[in-house]
C-alpha positions as CSV (number, residue, x, y, z in Angstrom):
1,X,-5.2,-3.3,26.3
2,X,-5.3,-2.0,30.0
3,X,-6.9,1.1,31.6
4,X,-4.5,3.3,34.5
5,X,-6.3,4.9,37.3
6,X,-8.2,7.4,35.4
7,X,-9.7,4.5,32.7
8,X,-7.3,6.2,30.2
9,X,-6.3,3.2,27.9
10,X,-3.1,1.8,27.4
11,X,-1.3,-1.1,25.7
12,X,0.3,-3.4,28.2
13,X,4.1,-4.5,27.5
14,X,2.4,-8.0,26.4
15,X,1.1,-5.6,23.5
16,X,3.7,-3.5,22.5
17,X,5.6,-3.9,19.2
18,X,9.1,-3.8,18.4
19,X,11.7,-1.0,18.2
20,X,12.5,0.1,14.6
21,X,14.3,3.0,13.5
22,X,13.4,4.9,10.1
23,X,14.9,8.0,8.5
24,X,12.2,10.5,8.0
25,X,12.3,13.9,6.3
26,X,12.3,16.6,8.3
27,X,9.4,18.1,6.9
28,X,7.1,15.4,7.7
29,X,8.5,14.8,11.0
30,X,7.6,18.3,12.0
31,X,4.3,17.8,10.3
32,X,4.0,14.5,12.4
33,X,4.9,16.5,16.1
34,X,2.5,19.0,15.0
35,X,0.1,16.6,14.6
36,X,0.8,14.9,17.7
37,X,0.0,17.9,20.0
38,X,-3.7,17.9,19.0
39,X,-3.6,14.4,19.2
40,X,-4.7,12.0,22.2
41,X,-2.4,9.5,20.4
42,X,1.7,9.2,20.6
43,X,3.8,9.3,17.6
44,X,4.6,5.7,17.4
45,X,0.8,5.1,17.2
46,X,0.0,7.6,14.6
47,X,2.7,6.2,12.7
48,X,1.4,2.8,13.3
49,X,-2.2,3.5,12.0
50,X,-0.7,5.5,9.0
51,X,1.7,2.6,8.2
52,X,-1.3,0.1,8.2
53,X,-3.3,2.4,6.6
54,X,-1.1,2.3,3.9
55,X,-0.4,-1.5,4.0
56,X,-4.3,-2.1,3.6
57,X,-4.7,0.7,0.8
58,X,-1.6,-1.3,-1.3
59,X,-3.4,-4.6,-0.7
60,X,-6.5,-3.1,-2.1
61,X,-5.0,-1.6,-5.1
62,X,-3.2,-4.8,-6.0
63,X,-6.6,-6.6,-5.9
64,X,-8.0,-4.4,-8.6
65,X,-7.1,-5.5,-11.9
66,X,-5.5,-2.5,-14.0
67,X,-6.5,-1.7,-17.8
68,X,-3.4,-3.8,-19.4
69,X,-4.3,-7.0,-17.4
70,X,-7.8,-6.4,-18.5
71,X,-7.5,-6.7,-21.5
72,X,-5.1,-9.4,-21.6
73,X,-7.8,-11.6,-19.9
74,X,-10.0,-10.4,-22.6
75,X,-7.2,-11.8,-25.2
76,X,-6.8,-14.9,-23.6
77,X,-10.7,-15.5,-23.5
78,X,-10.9,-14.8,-27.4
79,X,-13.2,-11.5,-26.7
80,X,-10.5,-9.6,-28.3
81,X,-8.7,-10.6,-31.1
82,X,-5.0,-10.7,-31.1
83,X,-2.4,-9.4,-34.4
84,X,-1.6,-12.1,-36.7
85,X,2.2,-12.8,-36.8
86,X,3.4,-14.1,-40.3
87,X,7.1,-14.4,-39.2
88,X,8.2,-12.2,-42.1
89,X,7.6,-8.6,-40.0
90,X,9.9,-7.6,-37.1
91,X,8.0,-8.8,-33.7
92,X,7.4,-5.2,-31.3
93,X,9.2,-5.5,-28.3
94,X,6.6,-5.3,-25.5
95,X,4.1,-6.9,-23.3
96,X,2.8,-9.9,-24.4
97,X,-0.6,-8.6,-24.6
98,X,0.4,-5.4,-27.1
99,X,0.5,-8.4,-29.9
């Protein structure tokens, strides 16, 4: 990152990312100008931070376990105890875990 005259910050070209184009309602892309009028920051950084924002929120969430894969650790550890299949009953369609 560089500073101009005035110590205002900048990325350098070294810094800068690529050129993408996205389609983007128009609703939120008036929300996003609106935004960027109060903002000190452009609209390719504000969608930048909202983008990894995102990307480090969905990283997160897959990290925590949900309820179903809970409890299928707590099957597979014996805590709790799985149906009994006798072969003669018609086997539920379903996640391995529902047995």
């Amino acid at each position: 990152m560089s500073r101009d005259a005035q110590g205002v910050a900048y990325h350098s070209v070294q810094t800068m990312g690529r050129r993408i184009s996205v389609y983007i309602d128009d609703d939120v892309l008036d929300a996003l100008n609106a935004h960027t009028q109060a903002s000190p920051l452009s609209r390719s950084e504000l969608v930048g931070v909202a983008v990894r924002r995102f990307l480090r929120d969905e990283r997160r969430r897959a990290r925590t376990p949900n309820p179903t894969t809970q409890l299928a650790k707590r099957i597979a550890q014996g805590d709790v105890p799985s149906r009994k299949l006798d072969g003669r009953t018609r086997v539920r369609v379903g996640a391995p875990w529902d047995n």
